[in-house]
C-alpha positions in Angstrom: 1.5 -28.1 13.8 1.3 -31.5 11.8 1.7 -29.3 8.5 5.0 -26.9 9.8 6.4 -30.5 11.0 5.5 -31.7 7.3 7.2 -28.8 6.1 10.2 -28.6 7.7 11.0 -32.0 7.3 10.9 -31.9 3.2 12.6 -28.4 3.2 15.4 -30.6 5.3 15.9 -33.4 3.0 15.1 -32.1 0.0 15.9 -27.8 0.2 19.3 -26.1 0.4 17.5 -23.6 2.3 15.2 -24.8 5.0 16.6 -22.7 7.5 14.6 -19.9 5.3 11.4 -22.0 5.0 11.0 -22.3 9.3 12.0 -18.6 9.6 9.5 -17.2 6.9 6.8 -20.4 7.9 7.5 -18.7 11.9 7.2 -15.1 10.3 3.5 -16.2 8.6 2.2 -17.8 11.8 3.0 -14.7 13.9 1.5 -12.3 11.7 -1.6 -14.0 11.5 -1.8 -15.1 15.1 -1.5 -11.6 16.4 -2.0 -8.8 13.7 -3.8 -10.5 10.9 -6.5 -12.9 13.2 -7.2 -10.2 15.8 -8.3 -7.6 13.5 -10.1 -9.6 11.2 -12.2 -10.9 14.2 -12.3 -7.4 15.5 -14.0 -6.1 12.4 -16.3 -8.7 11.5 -17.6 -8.7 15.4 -17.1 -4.4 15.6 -14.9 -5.4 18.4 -11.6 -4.1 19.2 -8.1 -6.0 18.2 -6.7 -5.8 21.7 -9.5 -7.1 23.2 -10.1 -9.9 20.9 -6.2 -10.5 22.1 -7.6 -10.2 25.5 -10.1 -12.2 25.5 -8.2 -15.2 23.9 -5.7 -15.1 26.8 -8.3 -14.6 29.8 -10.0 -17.3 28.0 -7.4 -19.4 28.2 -6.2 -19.0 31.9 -9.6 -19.5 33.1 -11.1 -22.2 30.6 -7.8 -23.8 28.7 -8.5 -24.5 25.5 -12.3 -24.5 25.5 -12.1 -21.1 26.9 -10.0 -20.3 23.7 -12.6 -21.7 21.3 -15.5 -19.6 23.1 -13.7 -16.4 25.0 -14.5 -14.2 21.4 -18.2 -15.4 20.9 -19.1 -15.0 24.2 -17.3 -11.3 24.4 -19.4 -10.6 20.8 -22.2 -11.9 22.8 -22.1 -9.4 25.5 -21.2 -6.4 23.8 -25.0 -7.4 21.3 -26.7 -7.8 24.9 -24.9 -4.6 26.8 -25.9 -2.2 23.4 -29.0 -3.7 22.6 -30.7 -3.4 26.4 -28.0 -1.6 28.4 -27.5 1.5 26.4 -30.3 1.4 24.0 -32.9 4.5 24.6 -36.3 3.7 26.8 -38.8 2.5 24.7 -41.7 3.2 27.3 -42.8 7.1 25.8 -42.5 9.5 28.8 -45.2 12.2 29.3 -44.4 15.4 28.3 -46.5 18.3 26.8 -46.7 16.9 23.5 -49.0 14.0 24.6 -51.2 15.9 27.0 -52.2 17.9 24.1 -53.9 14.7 22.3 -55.9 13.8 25.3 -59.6 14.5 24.8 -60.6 17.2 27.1 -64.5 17.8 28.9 -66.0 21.2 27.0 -68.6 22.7 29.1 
């Protein structure tokens, strides 16, 4: 915020135009607030752009701005857990035919 203030302030004293400088400085913070930031995240994490989005804002209604800082991480965190143990494949073999074929049997 300290930098658009920066900005804004020299493009006033010192550019013709600084009506131009706020409205494309307000263009570049949207688009990486919500298009650019989001799917970047999304990718790098294999999650979703919408529910980065979603995340950032349930974060921030229930933990302020601590929630902010740890709503994505934590959702990363439990998409790892709920693919690694949730939906990955038994690891305990089940008996089937194949296996009772390998067991010694008693020969008379």
């Amino acid at each position: 915020m300290a930098a658009a203030a920066t900005i804004v302030s020299a493009g006033a004293l010192a550019h013709t135009h600084w009506i131009w400088m706020l409205a494309l400085l307000c263009l570049w913070r949207i688009l990486m607030d919500y298009c650019i930031a989001p799917r970047v995240m999304g990718h790098e994490l294999e999650m979703h752009p919408l529910l980065a989005i979603f995340t950032l804002m349930v974060g921030g209604a229930v933990g302020g701005i601590i929630g902010i800082y740890l709503s994505v991480p934590l959702a990363a965190t439990l998409r790892v857990v709920y693919r690694n143990f949730v939906s990955a494949p038994s690891l305990v073999p089940e008996n089937d035919a194949s296996n009772e074929s390998l067991t010694p049997t008693a020969s008379v």
